[in-house]
MARBA-3410 file (N, C-alpha, C, O; in Angstrom, 1 decimal):
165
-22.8,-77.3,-13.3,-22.8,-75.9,-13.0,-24.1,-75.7,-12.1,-25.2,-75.9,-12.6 ~ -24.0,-75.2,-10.9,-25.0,-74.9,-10.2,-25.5,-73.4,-9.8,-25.3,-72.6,-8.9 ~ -26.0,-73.4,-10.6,-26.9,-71.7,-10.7,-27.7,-71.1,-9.7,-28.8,-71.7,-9.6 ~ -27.8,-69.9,-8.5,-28.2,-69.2,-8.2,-29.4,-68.8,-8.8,-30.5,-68.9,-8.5 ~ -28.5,-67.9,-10.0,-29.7,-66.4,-9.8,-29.2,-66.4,-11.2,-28.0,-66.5,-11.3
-29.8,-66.3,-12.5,-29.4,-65.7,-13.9,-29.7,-63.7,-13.8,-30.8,-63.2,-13.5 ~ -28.5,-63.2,-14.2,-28.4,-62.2,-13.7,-27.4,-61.1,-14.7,-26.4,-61.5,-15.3 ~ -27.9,-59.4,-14.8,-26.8,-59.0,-15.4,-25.7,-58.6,-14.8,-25.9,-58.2,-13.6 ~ -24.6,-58.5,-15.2,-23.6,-58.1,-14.6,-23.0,-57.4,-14.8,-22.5,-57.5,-15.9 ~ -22.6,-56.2,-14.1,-22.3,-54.8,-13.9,-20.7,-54.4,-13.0,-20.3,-54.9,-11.9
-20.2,-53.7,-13.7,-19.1,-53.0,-13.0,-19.4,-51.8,-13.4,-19.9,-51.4,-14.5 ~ -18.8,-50.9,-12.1,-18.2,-49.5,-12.5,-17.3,-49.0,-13.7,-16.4,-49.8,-14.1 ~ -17.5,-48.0,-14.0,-17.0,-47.8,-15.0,-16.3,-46.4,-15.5,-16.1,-45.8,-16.6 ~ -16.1,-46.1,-13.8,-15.4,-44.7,-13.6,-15.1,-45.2,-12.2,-15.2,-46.3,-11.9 ~ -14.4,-43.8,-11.1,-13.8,-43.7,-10.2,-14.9,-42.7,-9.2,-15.5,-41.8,-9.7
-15.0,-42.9,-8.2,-15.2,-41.8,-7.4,-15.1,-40.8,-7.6,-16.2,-40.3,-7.4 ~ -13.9,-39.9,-8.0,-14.0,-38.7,-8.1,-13.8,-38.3,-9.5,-13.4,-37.2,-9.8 ~ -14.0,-39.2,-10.4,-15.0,-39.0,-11.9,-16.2,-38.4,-11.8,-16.6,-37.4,-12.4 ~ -16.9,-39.5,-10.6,-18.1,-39.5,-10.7,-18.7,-37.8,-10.0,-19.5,-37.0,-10.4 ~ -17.9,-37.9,-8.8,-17.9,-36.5,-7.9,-17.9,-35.5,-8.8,-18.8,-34.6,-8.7
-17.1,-35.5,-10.0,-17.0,-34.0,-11.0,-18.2,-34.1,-11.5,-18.8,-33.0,-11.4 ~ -18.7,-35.0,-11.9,-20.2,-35.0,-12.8,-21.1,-34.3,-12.4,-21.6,-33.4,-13.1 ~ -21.5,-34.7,-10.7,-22.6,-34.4,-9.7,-22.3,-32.8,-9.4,-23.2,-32.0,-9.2 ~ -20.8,-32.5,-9.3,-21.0,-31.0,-8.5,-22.3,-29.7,-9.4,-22.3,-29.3,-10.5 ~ -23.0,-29.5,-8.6,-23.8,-28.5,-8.7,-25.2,-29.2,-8.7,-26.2,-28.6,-8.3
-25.2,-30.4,-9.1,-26.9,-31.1,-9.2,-27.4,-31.4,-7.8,-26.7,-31.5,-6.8 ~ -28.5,-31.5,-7.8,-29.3,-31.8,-6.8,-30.1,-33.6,-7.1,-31.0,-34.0,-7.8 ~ -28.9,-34.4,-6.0,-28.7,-35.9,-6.8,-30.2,-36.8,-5.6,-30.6,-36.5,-4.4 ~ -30.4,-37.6,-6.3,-31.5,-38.4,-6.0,-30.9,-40.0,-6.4,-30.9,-40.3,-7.6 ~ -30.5,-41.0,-5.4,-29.7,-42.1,-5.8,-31.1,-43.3,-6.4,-32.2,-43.4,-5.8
-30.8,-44.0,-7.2,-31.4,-45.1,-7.6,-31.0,-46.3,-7.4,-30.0,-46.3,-8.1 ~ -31.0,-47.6,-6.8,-30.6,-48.6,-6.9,-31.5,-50.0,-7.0,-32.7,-50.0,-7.0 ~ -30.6,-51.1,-7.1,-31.6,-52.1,-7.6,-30.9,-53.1,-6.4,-29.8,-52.9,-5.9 ~ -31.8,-54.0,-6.1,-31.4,-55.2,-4.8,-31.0,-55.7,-5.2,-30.0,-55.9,-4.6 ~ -30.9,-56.5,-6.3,-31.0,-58.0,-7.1,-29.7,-57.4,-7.9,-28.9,-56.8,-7.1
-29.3,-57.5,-9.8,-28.1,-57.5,-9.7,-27.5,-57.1,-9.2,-26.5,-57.7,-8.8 ~ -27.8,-55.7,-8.9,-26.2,-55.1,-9.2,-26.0,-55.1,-7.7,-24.8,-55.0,-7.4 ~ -26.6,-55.2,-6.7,-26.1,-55.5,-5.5,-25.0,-56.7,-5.5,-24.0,-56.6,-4.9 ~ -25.4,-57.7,-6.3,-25.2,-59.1,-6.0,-23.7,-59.2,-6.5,-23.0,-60.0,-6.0 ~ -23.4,-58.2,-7.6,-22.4,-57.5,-8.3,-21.3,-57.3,-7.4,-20.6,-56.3,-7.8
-20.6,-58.0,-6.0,-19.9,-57.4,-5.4,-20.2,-56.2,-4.2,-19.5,-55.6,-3.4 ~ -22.0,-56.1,-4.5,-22.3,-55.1,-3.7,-21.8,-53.6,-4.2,-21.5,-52.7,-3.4 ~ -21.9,-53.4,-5.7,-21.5,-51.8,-6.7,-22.8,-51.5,-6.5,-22.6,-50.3,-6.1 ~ -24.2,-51.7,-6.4,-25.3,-51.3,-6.1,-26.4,-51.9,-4.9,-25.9,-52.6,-4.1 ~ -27.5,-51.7,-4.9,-27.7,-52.3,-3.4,-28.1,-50.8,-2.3,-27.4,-49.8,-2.2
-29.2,-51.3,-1.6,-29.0,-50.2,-0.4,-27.9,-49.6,0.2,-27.5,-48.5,0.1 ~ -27.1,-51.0,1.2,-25.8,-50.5,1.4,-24.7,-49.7,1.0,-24.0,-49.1,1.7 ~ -24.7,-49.9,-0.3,-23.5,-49.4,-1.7,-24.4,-47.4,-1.9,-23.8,-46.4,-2.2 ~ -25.6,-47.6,-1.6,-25.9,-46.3,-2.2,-25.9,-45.5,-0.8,-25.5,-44.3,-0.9 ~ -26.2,-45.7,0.4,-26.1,-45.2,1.4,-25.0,-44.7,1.8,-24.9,-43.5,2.2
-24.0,-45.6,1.9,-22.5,-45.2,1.6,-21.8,-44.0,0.7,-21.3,-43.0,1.2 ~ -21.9,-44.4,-0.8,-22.2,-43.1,-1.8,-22.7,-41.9,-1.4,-22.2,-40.8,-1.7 ~ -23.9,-42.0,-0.6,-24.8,-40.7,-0.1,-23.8,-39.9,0.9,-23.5,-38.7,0.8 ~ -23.5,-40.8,1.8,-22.5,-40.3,3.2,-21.4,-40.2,2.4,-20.6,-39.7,3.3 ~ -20.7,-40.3,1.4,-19.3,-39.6,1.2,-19.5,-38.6,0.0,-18.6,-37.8,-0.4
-21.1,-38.6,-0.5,-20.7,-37.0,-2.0,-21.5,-36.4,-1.0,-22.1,-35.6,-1.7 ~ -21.9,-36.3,0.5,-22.8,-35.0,1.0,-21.7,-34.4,1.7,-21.5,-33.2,1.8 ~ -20.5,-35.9,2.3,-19.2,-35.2,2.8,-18.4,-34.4,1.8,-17.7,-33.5,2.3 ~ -18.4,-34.6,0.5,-17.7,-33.7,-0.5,-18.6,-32.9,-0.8,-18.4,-32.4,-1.9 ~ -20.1,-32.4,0.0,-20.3,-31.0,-0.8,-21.7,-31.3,-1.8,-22.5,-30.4,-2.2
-21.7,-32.5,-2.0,-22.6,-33.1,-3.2,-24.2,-32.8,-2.6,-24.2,-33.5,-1.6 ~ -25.5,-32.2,-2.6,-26.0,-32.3,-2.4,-27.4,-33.7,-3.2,-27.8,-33.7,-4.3 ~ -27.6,-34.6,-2.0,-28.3,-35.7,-1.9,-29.9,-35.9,-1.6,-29.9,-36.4,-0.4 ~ -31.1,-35.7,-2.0,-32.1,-35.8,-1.4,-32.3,-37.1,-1.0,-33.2,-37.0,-0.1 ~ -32.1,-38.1,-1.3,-32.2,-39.3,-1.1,-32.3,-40.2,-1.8,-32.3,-40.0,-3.0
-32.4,-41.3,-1.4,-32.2,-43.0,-2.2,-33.6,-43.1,-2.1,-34.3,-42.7,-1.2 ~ -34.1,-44.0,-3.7,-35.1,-45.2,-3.8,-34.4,-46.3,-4.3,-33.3,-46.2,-5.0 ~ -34.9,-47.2,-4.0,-34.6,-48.5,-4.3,-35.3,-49.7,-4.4,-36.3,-49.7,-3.6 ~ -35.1,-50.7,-5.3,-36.3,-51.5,-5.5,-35.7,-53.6,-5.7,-34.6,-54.1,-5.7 ~ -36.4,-53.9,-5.8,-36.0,-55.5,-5.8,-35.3,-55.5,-7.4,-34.2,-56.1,-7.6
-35.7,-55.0,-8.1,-35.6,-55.3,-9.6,-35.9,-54.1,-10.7,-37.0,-54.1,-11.3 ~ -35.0,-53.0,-11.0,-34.9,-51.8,-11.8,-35.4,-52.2,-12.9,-36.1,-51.4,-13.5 ~ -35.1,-53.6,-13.5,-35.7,-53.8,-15.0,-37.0,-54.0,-15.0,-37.5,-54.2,-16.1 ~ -37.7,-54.0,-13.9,-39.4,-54.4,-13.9,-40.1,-52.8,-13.7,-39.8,-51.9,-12.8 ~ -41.1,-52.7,-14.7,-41.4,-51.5,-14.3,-42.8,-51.7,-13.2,-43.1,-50.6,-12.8
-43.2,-52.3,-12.9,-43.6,-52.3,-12.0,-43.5,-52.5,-10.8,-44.6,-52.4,-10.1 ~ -42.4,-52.8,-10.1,-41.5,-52.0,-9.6,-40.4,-51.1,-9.0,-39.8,-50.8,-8.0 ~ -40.6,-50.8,-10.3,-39.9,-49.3,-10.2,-41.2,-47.8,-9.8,-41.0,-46.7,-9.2 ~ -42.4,-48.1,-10.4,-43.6,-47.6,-10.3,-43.6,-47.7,-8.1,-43.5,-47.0,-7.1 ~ -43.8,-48.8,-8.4,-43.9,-48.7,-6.7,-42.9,-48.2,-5.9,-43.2,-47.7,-4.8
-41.4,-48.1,-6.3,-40.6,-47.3,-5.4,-40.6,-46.0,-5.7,-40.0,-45.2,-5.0 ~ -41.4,-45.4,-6.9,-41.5,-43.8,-7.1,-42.0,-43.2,-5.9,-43.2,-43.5,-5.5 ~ -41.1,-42.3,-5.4,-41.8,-41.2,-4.2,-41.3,-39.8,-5.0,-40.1,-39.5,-5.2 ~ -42.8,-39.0,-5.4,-42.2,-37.8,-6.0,-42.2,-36.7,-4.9,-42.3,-35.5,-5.4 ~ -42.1,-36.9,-3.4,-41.5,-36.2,-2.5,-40.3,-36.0,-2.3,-39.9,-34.9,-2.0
-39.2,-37.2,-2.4,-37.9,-37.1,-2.8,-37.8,-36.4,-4.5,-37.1,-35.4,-4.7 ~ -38.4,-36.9,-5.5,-38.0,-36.9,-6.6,-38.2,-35.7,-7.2,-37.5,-35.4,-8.1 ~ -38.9,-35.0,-6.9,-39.3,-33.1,-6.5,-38.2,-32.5,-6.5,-37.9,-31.5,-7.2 ~ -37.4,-33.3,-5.4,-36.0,-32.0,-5.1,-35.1,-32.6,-6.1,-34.1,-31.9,-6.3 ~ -35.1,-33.3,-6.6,-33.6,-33.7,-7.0,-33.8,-33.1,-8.8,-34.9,-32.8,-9.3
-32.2,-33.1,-9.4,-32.6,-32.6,-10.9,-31.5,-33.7,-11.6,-31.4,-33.5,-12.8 ~ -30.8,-34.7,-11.1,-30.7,-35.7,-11.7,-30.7,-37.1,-10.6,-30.7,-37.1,-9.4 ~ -30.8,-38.0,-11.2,-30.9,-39.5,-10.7,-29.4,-39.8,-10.7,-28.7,-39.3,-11.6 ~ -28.8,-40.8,-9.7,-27.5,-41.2,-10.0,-28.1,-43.0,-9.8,-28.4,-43.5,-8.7 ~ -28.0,-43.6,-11.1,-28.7,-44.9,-11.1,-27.8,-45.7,-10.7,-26.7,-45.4,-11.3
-27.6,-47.0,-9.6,-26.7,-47.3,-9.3,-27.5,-49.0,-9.8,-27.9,-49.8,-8.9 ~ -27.8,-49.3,-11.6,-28.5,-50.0,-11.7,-27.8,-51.0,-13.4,-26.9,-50.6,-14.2 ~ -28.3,-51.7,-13.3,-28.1,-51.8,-14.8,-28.3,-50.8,-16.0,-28.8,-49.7,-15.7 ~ -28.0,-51.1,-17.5,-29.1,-50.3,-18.4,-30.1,-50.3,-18.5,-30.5,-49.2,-18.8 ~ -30.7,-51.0,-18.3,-32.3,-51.0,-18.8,-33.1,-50.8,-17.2,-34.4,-50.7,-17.2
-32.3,-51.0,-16.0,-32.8,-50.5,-14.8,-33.2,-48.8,-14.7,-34.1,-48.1,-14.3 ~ -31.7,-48.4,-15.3,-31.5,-46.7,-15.5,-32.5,-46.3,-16.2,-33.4,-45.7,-15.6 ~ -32.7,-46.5,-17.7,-33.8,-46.7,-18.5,-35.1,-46.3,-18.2,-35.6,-45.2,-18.4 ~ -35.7,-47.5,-17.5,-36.8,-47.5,-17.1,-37.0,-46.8,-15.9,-38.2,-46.8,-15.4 ~ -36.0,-46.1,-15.2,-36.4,-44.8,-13.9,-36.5,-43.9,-14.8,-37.6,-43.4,-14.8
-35.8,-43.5,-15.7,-35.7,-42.2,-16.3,-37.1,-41.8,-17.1,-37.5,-40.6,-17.1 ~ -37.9,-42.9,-17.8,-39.0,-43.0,-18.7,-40.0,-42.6,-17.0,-40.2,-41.4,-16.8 ~ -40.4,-43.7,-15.9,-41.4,-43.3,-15.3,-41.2,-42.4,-14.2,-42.2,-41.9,-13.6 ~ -39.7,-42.1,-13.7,-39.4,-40.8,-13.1,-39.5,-39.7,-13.6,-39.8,-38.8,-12.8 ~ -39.1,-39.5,-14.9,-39.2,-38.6,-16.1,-38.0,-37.6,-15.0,-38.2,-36.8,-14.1
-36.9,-38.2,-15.5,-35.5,-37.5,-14.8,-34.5,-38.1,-15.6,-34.5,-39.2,-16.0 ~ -33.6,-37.3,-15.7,-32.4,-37.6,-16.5,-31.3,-38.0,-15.6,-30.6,-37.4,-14.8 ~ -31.0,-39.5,-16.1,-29.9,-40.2,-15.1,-28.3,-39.9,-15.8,-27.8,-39.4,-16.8 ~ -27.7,-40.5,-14.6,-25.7,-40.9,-14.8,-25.8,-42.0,-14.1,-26.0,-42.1,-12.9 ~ -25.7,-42.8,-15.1,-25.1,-44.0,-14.8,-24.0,-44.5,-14.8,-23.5,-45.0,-15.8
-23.0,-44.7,-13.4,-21.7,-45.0,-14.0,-21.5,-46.5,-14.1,-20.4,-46.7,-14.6 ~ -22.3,-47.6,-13.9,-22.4,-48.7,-14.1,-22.6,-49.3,-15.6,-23.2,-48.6,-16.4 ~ -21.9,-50.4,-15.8,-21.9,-50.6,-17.5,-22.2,-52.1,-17.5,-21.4,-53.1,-17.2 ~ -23.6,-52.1,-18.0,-23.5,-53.7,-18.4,-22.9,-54.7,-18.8,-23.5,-54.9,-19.9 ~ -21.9,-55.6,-18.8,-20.8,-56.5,-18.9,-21.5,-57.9,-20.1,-21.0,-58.3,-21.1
-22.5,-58.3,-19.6,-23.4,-59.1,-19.7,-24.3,-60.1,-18.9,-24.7,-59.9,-17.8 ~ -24.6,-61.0,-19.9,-25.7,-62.0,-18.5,-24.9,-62.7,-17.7,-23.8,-62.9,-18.2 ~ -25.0,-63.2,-16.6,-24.2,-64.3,-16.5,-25.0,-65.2,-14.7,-26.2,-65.4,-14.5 ~ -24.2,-65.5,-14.1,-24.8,-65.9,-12.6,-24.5,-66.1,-11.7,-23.5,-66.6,-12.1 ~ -24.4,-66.3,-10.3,-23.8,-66.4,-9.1,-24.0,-68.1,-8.8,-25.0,-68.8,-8.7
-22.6,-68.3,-8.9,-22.5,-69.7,-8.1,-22.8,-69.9,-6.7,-22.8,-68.9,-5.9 ~ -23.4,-71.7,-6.1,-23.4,-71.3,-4.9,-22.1,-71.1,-3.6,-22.3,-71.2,-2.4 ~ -21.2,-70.9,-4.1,-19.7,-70.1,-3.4,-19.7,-69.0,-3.5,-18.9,-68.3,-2.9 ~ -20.9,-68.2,-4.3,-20.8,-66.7,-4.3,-20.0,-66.3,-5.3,-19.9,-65.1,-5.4 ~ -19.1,-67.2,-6.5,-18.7,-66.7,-7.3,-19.3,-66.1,-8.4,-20.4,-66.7,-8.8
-18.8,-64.9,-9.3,-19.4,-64.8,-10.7,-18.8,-65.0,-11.7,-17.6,-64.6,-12.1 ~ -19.8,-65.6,-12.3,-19.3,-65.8,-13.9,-20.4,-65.0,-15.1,-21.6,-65.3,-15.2 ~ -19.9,-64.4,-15.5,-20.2,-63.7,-17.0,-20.5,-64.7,-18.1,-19.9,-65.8,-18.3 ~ -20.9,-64.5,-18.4,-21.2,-64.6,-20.4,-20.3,-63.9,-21.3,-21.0,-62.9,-21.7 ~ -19.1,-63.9,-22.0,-18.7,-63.3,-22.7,-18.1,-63.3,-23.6,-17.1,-64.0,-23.6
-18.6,-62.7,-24.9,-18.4,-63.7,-26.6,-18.4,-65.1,-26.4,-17.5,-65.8,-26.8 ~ -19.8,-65.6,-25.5,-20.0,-66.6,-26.3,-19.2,-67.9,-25.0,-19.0,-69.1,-25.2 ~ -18.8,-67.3,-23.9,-17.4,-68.1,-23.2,-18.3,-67.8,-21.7,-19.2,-67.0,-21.5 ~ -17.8,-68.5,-21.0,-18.0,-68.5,-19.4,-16.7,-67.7,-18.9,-15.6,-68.1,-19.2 ~ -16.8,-66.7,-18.3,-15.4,-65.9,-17.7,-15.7,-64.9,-16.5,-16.3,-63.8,-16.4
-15.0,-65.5,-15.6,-14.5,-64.7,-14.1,-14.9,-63.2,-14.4,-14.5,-62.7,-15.5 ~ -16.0,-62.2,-13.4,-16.5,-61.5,-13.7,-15.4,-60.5,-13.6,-15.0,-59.7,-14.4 ~ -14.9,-60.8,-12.3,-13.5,-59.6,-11.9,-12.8,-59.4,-13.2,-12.7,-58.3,-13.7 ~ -12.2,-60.7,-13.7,-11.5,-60.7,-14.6,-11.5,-60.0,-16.0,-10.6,-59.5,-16.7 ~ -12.8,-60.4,-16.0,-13.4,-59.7,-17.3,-13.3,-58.4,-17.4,-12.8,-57.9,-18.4
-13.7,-57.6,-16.2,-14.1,-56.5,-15.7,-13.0,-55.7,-16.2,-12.9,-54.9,-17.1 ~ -11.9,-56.5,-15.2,-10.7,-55.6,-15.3,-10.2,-55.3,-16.6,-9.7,-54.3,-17.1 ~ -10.6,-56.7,-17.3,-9.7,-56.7,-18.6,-10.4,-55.5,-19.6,-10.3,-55.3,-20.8 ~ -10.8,-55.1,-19.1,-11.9,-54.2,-20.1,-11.6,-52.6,-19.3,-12.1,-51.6,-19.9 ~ -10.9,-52.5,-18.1,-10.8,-51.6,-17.7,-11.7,-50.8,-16.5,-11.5,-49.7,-16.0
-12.7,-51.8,-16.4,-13.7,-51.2,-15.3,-13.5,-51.4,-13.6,-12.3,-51.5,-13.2 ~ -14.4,-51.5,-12.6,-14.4,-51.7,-11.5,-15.1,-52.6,-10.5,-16.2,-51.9,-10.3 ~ -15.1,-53.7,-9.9,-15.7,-54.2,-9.4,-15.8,-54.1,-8.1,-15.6,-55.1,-7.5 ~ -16.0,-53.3,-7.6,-16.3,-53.2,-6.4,-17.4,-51.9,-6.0,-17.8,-51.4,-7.0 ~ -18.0,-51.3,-5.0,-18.5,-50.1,-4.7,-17.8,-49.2,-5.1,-16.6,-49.4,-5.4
-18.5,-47.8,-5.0,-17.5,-46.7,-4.9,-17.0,-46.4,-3.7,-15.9,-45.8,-3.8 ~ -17.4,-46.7,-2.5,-17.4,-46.5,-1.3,-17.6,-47.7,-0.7,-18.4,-48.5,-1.2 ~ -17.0,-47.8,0.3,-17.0,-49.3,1.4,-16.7,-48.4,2.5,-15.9,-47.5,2.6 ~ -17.7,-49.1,3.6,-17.3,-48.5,4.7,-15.9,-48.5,5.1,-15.4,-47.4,5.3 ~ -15.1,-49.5,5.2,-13.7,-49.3,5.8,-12.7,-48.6,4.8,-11.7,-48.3,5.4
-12.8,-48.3,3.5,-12.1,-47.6,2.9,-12.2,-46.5,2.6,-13.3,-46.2,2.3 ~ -11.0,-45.3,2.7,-11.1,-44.1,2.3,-11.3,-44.1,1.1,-11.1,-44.9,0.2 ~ -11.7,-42.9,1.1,-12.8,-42.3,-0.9,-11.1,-41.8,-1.0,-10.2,-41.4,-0.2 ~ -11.3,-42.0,-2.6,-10.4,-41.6,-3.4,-10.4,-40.4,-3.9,-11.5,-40.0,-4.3 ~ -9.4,-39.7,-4.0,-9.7,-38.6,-4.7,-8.9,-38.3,-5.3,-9.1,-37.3,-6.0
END
């Protein structure tokens, strides 16, 4: 087995326009992490939240902006991507991170997150780019898992696809 990156692994765990009903009226401030959950299919990641930003400002969603950082679970870290010029305007976080990424913005942001991402477990990126999970104890296809559990593996938004509604 040739290991990448030991890593958590995250899917969505709602829809786009789940998530859209949550946000209407807040004033959203995006969070994301480079490392898993990017790595995740790209469900988090600069790209994945910039995207997000350009389709809930096109529904109305009011967005002050994205931070983002190498690693959400490190608070130091997360300390260095705090800009409380952005974080001023906003009155919730939409963490596009692990649990304990979300966690630890909410403690040194002192902001109350929505996380629609759900930790799956540990697991790691092969070097083909595939993922494998950890789960009860077993090696299993992350999509797979995902699905079977009912979640989502992919972004909410990709550039070439229309947002669902």
């Amino acid at each position: 087995m040739s290991v990448l990156n030991d890593m958590i692994m995250v899917a969505r765990d709602r829809t786009y326009s789940e998530l859209k009903v949550q946000l209407e009226g807040k004033k959203v401030v995006i969070w994301t992490c480079n490392t898993c959950a990017r790595l995740c299919n790209g469900i988090g990641g600069d790209e994945a939240a910039l995207n997000l930003r350009t389709a809930l400002e096109h529904d109305g969603i009011e967005v002050f902006g994205i931070l983002s950082t190498s690693a959400a679970c490190l608070k130091s870290k997360v300390r260095k991507a705090e800009d409380r010029s952005v974080l001023n305007k906003g009155d919730i976080l939409l963490s596009l991170t692990c649990d304990m990424g979300s966690l630890c913005a909410e403690e040194i942001f002192q902001m109350k997150a929505i996380n629609p991402l759900i930790s799956i477990g540990y697991g790691y990126v092969e070097e083909d780019r595939s993922l494998t999970v950890i789960a009860e104890g077993e090696q299993r296809d992350l999509r797979k898992e995902a699905e079977s559990r009912g979640f989502y593996l992919d972004p909410f938004i990709e550039p070439t696809r229309p947002v669902d509604s």
